[in-house]
C-alpha positions as CSV (number, residue, x, y, z in Angstrom):
1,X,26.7,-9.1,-11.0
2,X,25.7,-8.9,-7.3
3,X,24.6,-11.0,-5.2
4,X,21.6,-8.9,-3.4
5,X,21.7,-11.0,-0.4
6,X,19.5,-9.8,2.6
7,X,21.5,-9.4,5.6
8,X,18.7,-9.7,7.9
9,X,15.3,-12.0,7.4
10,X,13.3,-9.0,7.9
11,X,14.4,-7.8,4.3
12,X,13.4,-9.9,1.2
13,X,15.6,-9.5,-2.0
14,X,14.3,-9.5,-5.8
15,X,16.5,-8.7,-8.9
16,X,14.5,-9.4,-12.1
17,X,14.3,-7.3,-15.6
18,X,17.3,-4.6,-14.1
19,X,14.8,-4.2,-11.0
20,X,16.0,-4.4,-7.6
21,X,13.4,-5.2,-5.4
22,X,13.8,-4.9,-1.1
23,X,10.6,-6.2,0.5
24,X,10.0,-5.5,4.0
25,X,9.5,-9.0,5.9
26,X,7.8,-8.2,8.9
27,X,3.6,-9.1,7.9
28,X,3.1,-9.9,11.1
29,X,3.8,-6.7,12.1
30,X,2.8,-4.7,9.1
31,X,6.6,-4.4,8.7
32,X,7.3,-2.2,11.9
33,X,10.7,-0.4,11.1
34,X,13.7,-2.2,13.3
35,X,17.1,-0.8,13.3
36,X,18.5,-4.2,11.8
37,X,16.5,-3.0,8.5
38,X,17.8,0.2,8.3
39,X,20.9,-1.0,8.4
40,X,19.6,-3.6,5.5
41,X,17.9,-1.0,3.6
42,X,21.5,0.9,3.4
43,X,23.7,-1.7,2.9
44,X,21.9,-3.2,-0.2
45,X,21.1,-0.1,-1.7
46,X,25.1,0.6,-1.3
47,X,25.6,-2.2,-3.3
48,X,23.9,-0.8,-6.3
49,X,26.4,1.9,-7.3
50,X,28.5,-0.7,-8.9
51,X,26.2,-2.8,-10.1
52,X,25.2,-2.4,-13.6
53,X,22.3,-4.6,-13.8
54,X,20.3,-2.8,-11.3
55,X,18.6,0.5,-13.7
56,X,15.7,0.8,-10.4
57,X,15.2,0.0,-7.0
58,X,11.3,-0.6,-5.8
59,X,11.1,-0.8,-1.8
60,X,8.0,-2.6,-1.0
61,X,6.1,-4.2,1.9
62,X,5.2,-8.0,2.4
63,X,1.5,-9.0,3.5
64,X,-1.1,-6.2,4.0
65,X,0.6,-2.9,4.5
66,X,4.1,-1.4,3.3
67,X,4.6,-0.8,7.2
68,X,3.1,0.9,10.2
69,X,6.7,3.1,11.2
70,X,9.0,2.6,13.8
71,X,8.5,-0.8,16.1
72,X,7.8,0.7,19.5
73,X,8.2,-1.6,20.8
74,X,11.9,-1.7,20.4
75,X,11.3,2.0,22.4
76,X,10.8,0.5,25.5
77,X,13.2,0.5,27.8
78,X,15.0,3.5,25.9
79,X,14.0,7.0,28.1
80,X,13.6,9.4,24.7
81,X,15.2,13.0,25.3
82,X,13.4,15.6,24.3
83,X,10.7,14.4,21.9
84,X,14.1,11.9,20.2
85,X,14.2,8.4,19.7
86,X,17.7,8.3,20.1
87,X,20.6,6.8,17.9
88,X,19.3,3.0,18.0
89,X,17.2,4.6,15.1
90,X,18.2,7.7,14.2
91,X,21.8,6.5,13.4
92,X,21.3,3.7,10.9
93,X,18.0,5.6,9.7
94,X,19.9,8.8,8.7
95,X,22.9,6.3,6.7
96,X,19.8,4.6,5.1
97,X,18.3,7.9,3.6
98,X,21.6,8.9,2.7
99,X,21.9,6.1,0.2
100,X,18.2,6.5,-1.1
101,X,18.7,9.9,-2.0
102,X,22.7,9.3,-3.6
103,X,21.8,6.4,-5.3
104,X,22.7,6.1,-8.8
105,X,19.3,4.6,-10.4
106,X,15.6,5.8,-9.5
107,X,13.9,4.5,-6.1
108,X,10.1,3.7,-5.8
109,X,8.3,3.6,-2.9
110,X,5.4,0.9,-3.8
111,X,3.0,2.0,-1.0
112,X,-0.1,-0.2,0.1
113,X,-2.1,-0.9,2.7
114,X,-0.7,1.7,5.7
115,X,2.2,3.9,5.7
116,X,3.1,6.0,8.8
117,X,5.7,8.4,10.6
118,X,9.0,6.6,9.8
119,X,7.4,4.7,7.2
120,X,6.4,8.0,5.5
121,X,9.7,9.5,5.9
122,X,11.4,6.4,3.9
123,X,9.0,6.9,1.1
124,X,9.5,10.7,1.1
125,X,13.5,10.3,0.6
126,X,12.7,7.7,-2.5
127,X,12.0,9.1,-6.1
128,X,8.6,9.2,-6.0
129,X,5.8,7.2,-4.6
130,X,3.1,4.5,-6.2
131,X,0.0,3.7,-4.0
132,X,-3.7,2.8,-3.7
133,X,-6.7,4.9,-3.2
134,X,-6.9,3.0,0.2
135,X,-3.7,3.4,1.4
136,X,-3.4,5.3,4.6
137,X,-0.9,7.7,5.0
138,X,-0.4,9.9,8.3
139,X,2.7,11.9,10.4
140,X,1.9,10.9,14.3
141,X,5.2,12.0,15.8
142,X,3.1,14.3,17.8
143,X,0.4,12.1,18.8
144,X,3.1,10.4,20.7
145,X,5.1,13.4,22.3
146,X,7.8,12.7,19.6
147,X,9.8,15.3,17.0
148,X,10.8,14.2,13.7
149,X,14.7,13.5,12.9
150,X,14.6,11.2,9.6
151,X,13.5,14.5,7.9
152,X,9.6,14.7,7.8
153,X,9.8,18.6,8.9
154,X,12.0,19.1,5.3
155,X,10.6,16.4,2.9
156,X,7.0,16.6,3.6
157,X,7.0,20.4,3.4
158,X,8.7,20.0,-0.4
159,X,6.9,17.4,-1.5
160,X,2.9,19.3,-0.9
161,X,4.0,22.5,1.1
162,X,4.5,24.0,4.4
163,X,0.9,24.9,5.3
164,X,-0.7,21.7,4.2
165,X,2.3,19.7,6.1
166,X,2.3,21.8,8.7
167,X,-1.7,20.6,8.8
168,X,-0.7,17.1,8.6
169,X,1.9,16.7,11.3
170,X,0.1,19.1,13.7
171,X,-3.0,17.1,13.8
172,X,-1.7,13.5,12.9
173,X,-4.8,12.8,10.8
174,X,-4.8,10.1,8.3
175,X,-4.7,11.0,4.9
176,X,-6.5,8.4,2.2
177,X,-4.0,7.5,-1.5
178,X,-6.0,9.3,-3.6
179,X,-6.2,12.5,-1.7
180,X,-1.9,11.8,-1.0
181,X,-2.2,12.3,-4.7
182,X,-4.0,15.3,-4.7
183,X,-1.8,16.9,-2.0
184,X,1.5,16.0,-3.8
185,X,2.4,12.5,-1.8
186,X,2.4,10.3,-3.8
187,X,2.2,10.3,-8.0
188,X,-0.7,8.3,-9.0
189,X,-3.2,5.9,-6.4
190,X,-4.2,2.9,-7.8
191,X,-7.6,0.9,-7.2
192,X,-6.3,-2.5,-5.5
193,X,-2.8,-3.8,-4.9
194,X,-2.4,-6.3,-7.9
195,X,-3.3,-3.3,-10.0
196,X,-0.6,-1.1,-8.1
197,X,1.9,-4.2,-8.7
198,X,1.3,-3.8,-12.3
199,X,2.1,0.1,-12.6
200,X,5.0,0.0,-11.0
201,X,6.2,-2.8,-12.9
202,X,5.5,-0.8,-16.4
203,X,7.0,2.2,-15.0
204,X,10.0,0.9,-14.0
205,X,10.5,-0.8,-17.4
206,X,10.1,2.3,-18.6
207,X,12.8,3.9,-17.1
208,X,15.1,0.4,-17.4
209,X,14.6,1.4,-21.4
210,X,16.3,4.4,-20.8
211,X,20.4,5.6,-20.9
212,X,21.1,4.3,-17.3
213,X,23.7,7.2,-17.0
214,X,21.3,9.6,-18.3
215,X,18.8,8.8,-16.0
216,X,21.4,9.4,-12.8
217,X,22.8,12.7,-14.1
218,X,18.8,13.9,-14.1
219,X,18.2,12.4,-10.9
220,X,21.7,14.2,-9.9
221,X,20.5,17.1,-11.4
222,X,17.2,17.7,-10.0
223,X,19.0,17.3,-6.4
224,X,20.0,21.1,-7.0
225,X,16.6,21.9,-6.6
226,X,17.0,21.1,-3.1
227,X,19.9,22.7,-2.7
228,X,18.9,26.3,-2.1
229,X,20.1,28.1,-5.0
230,X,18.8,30.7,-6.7
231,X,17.4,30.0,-10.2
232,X,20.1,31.6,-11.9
233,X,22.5,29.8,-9.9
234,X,20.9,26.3,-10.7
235,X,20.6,27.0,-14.4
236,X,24.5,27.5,-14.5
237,X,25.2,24.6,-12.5
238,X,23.0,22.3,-14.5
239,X,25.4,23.3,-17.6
240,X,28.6,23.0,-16.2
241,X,28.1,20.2,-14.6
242,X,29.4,17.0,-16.8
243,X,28.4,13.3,-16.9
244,X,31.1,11.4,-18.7
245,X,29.5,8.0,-18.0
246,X,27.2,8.8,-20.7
247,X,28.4,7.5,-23.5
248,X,25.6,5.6,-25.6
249,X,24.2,8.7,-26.8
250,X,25.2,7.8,-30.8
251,X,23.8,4.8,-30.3
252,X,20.2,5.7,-29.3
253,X,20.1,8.5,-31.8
254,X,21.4,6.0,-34.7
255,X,18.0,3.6,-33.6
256,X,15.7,6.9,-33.8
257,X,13.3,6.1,-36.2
């Protein structure tokens, strides 16, 4: 078993029931992105592929938002070229999305309070997102003369579409949970945060239930959506491709009842 040990104070560590809780640790701020929690972010999530008591990972915020985006404030000073941040971000920010999206088990976003720009991007590379009809989401890269590089242009535009992204990001307007919901955001907006807690606490029992391998060869397998490939193409690659950590299938049949 692993000892999930924060490497920085800004990250909070939980591992309870097979679920591996990060909690960004920055209330103060409403958990303004540093680079020192990117790095966090990655290496705990790294940590996960071998650890077989971890079946999902919830990243969450502390206080009254999941967090506001990047910390500007670690921007100043730093002369951005050409609408970028620059690789005091963008570096450990592309390693930390990597391992969200390769992870082994499910990720959950648990989204309250506020969740912008960089924030927004985190949550879009997780599995899916839980929030609550007051939750304000929003894309202001161009509010503030910047271009996106942790991959709002791409994962916005899957997640609700290119036109109705394309709206989003152009205008930087502030979208409420339940209408995230509506537009493809998030999965389902809860009324008030304890009530939020509670969802995502059932559902990711739910999937803890669940083959552990089985559940990472889907989430394996429904990365070739994103691949480009043509149906055809996917349907034959979903068949050929093989999973031998899955080995309890007997088992879970023999229980059927």
């Amino acid at each position: 078993m692993t000892n999930f040990t924060s490497p920085t104070e800004y990250l909070l560590t939980n591992l309870e029931n097979e679920v591996l809780t990060i909690t960004l640790n920055r209330p103060e701020a409403m958990n303004a992105l540093r680079p020192e929690m990117l790095d966090g972010i990655r290496e705990l999530v790294s940590q996960v592929e071998d650890d077989s008591d971890v079946a999902v990972v919830v990243i969450e915020g502390a206080g009254r938002a999941f967090s506001a985006g990047v910390d500007l404030k670690v921007l100043q000073g730093i002369d951005p070229k050409a609408g970028k941040i620059g690789d005091v971000f963008d570096k450990p920010a592309a390693a930390a999305w990597d391992e969200l999206r390769r992870c082994r088990c499910p990720v959950i976003a648990k989204v309250h309070g506020a969740c912008f720009t960089g924030a927004l991007e985190m949550a879009l590379h997780c599995d899916f997102i839980f929030t609550t009809v007051d939750t304000k989401f929003g894309d202001t890269h161009a509010k503030f003369g910047l271009r996106p590089t942790w991959g709002m242009s791409q994962t916005l535009a899957q997640a609700i579409g290119v036109r109705r992204a394309k709206e989003m990001s152009f205008s930087a307007r502030t979208v409420l949970g339940d209408e995230a919901v509506q537009l493809g955001i998030a999965n389902t907006a809860e009324a008030d945060k304890a009530t939020l807690d509670e969802a995502v606490k059932g559902r990711a029992a739910q999937i803890a239930s669940n083959s552990r391998a089985a559940v990472s060869a889907f989430k394996d397998l429904y990365s070739l959506a994103q691949t480009g490939l043509s149906i055809d193409q996917a349907l034959i690659a979903e068949l050929d491709r093989e999973y031998p950590a899955i080995v309890d299938t007997n088992e879970r049949l023999a229980g059927f009842k």
